[in-house]
C-alpha positions in Angstrom: 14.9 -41.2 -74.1 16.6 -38.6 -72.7 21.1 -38.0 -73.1 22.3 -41.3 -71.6 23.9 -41.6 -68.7 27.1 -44.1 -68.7 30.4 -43.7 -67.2 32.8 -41.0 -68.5 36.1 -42.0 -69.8 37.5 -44.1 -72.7 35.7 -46.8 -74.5 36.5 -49.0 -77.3 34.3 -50.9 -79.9 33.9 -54.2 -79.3 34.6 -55.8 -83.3 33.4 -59.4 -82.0 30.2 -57.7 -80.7 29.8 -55.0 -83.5 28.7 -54.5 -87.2 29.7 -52.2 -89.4 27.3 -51.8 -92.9 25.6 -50.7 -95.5 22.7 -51.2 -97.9 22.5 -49.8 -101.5 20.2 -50.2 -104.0 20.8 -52.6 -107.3 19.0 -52.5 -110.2 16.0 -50.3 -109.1 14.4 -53.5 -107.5 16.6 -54.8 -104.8 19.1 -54.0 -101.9 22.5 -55.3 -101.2 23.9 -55.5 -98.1 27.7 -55.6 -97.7 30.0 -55.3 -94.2 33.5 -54.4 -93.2 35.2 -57.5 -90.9 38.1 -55.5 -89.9 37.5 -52.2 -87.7 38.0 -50.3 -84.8 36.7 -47.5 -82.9 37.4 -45.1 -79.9 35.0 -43.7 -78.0 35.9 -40.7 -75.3 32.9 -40.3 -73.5 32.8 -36.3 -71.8 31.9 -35.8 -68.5 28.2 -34.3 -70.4 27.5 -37.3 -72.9 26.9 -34.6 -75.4 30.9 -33.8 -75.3 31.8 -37.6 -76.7 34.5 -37.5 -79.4 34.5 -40.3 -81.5 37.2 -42.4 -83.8 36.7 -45.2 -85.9 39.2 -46.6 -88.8 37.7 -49.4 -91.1 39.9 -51.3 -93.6 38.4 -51.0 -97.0 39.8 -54.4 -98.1 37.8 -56.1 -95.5 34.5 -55.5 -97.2 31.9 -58.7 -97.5 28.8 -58.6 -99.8 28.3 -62.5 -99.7 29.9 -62.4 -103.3 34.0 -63.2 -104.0 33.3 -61.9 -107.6 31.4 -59.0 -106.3 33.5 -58.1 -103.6 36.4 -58.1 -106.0 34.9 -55.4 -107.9 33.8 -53.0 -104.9 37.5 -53.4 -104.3 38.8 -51.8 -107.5 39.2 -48.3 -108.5 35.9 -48.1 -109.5 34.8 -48.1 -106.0 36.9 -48.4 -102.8 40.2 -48.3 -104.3 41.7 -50.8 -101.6 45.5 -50.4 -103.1 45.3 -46.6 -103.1 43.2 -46.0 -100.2 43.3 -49.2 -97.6 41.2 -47.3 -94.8 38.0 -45.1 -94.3 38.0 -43.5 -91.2 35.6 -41.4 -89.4 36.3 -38.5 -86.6 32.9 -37.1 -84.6 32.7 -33.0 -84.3 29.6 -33.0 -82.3 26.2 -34.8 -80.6 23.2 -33.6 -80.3 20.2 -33.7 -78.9 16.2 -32.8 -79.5 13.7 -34.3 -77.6 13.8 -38.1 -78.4 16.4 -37.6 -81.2 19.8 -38.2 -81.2 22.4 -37.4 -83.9 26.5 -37.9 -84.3 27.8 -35.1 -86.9 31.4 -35.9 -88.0 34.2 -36.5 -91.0 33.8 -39.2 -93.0 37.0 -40.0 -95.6 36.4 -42.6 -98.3 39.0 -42.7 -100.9 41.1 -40.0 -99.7 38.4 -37.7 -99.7 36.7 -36.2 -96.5 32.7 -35.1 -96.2 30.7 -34.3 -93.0 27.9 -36.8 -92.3 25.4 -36.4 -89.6 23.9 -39.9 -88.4 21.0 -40.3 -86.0 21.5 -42.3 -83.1 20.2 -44.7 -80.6 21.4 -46.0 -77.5 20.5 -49.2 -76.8 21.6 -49.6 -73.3 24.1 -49.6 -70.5 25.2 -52.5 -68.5 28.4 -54.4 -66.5 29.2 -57.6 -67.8 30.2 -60.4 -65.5 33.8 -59.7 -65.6 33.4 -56.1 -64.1 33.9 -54.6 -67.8 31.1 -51.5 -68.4 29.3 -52.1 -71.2 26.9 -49.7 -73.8 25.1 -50.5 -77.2 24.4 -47.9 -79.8 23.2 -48.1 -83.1 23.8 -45.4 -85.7 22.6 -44.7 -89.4 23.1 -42.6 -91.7 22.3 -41.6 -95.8 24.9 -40.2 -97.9 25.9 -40.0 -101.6 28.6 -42.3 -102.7 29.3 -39.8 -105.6 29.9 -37.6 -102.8 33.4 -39.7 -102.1 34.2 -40.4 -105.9 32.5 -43.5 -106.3 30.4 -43.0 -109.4 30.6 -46.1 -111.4 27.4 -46.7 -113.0 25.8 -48.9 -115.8 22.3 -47.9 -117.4 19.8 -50.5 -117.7 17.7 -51.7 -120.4 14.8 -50.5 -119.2 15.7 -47.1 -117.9 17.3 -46.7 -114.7 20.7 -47.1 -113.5 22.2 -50.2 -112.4 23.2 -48.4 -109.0 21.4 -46.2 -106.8 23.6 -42.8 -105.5 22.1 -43.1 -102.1 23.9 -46.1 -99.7 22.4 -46.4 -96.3 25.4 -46.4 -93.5 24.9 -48.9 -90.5 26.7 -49.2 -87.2 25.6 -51.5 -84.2 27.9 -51.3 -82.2 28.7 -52.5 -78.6 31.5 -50.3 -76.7 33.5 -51.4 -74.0 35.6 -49.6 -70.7 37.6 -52.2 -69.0 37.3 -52.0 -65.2 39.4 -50.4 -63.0 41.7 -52.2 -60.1 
């Protein structure tokens, strides 16, 4: 796939068409899924696609694992830390491309702290919905260490092992929007 080619100008994430995620492991045998309800996201795309800048701000309380009690928990200081820190946000500080790969490198701040994170990327496609609006999908991933951010709470289990793995797959599908012009 070569460097898409969609309009220039300013975009913005579509939250109703859009998922923000992520996927850690538990207990050495399984994978929890969790997802932020509440987010939003700027895209400037440069006249060369490879100039975009992106902005995204996600509010840390709106997390969803598919468990109240759970959720509760990733809430407290031993992990988000919603009271002190209500929003991650991420800023891009370049694109890049190599052949068939594609890859976002930005700042990522979780709990006050900020760490570069490169994610690969892949755009799904361009299109105009039926109201004139452009349209674009992309999909974005990305592996980092939570400890990385100051989450380290941990729990050893019975059997050797921890109760959490460090590494927490990152997840955007995401569907971008630039209203028409009159």
């Amino acid at each position: 796939m070569a460097v898409p080619e969609i309009p220039s100008g300013r975009w913005t994430v579509d939250p109703v068409h859009s998922h923000v995620g992520f996927v850690a492991r538990h207990m050495m045998i399984a994978r929890v899924h969790g997802a932020f309800r509440d987010f939003s996201g700027e895209v400037i795309v440069g006249d060369d696609p490879l100039d975009t800048k992106v902005k995204a701000v996600v509010q840390t309380d709106s997390v969803d694992t598919g468990n109240a009690d759970r959720d509760t928990f990733v809430k407290s200081n031993d992990f988000f830390d919603v009271e002190q820190h209500p929003e991650m946000s991420f800023e891009s500080t370049g694109f890049a491309a190599d052949g068939e790969k594609h890859t976002m490198s930005g700042d990522l701040t979780i709990n006050g702290i900020t760490k570069p994170v490169t994610f690969d990327v892949e755009f799904d496609g361009y299109t105009v919905d039926p109201w004139g609006n452009n349209r674009a999908g992309v999909y974005a991933q990305a592996t980092v260490n939570r400890n990385d951010w100051g989450i380290t709470w941990n729990a050893p289990l019975e059997g050797g092992g921890m109760m959490l793995n460090d590494k927490v797959k990152l997840e955007l599908d995401l569907q971008i929007v630039q209203p028409r012009t009159e």
